[in-house]
C-alpha positions as a LaTeX table, in Angstrom:
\begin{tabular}{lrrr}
\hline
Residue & $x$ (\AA) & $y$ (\AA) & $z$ (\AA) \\
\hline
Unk1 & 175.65 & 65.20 & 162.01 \\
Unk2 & 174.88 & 64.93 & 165.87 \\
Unk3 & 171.98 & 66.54 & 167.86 \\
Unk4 & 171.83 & 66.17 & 172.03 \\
Unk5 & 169.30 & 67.92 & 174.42 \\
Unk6 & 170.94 & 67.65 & 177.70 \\
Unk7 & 168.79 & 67.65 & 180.50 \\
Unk8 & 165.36 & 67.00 & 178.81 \\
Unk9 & 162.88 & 65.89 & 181.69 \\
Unk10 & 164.73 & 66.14 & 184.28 \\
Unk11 & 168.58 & 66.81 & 184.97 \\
Unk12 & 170.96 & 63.74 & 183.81 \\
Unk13 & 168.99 & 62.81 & 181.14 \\
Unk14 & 169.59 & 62.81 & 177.43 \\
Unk15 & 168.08 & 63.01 & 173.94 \\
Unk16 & 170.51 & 62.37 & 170.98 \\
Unk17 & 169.82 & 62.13 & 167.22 \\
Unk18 & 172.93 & 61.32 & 164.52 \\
Unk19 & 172.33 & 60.93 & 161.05 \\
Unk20 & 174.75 & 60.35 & 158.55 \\
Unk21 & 175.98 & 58.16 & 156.12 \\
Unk22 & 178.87 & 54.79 & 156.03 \\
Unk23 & 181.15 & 54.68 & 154.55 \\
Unk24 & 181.07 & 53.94 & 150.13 \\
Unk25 & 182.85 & 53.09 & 147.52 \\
Unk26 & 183.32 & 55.89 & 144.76 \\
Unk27 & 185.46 & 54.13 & 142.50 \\
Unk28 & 186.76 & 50.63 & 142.42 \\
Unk29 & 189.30 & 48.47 & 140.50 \\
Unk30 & 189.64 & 44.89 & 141.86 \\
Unk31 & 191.14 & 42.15 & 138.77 \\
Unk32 & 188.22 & 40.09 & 139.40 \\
Unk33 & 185.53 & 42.46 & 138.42 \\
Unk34 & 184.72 & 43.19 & 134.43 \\
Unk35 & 184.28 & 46.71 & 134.68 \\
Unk36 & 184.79 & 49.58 & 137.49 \\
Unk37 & 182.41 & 49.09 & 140.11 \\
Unk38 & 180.36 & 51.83 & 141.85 \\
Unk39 & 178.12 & 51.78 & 144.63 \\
Unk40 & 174.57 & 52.31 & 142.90 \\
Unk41 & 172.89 & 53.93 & 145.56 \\
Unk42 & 173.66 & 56.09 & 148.72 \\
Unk43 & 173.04 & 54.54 & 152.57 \\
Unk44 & 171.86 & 56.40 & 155.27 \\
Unk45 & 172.28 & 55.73 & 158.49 \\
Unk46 & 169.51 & 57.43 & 161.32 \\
Unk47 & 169.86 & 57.26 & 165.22 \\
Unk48 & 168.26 & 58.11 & 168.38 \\
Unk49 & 168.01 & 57.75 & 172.22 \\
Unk50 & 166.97 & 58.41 & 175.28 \\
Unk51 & 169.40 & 58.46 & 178.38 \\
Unk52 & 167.16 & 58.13 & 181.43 \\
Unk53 & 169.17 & 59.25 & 185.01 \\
Unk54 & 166.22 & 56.42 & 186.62 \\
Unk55 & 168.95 & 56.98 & 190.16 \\
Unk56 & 172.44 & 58.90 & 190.65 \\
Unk57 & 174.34 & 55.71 & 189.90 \\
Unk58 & 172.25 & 54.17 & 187.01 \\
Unk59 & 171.30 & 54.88 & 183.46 \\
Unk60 & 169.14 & 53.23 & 181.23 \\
Unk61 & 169.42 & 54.26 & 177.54 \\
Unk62 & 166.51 & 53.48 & 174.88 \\
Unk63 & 167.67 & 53.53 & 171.28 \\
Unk64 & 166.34 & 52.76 & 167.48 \\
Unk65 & 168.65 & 52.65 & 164.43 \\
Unk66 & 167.50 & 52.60 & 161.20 \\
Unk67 & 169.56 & 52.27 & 157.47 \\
Unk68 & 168.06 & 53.28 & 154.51 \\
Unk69 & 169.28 & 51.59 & 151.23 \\
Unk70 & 171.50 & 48.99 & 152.96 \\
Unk71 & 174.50 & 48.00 & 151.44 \\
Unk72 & 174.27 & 51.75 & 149.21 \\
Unk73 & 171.31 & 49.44 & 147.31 \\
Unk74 & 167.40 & 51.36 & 147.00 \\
Unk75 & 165.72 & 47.96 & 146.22 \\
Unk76 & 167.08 & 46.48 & 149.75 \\
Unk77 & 164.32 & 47.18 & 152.35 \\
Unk78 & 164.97 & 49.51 & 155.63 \\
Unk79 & 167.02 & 47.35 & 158.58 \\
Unk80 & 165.57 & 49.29 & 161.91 \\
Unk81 & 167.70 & 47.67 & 164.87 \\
Unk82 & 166.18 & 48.68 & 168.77 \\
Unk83 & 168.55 & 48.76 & 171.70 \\
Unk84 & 168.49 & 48.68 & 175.40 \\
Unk85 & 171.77 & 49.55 & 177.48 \\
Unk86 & 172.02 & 49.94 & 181.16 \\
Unk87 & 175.10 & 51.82 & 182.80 \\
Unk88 & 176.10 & 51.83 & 186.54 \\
Unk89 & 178.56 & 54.20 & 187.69 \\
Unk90 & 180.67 & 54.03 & 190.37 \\
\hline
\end{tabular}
């Protein structure tokens, strides 16, 4: 699911928000494991940024990403990853 506020400050900018969740394994059936293996939990994957017009030809773009249950597993803790991206356009 994707959310974007276009224009929020001033015109060029953007908000965004996506939420959603990788991809899992439902059922699996590899030789080497005993039994059929199932992901235990469910993953969820949570993102947002800010896409700042700072000049008609430049961008700068704020973001945080966060995963809940990584690897579909409840007892891993949150990963929370921050980015920075810069666009010029010509």
């Amino acid at each position: 699911m994707t959310l974007a506020i276009a224009d929020l400050g001033k015109p060029g900018n953007l908000l965004g928000l996506v939420f959603g969740q990788p991809p899992k394994t439902m059922r699996n059936q590899f030789a080497v494991r005993q039994k059929p293996y199932v992901d235990p939990d469910t993953s969820l994957h949570l993102e947002t940024f800010y896409q700042w017009r700072v000049v008609d030809n430049f961008n700068l773009s704020l973001g945080l990403i966060v995963v809940f249950n990584p690897e579909h597993n409840a007892a891993n803790d949150p990963v929370y990853i921050g980015t920075l991206r810069s666009s010029f356009l010509f």
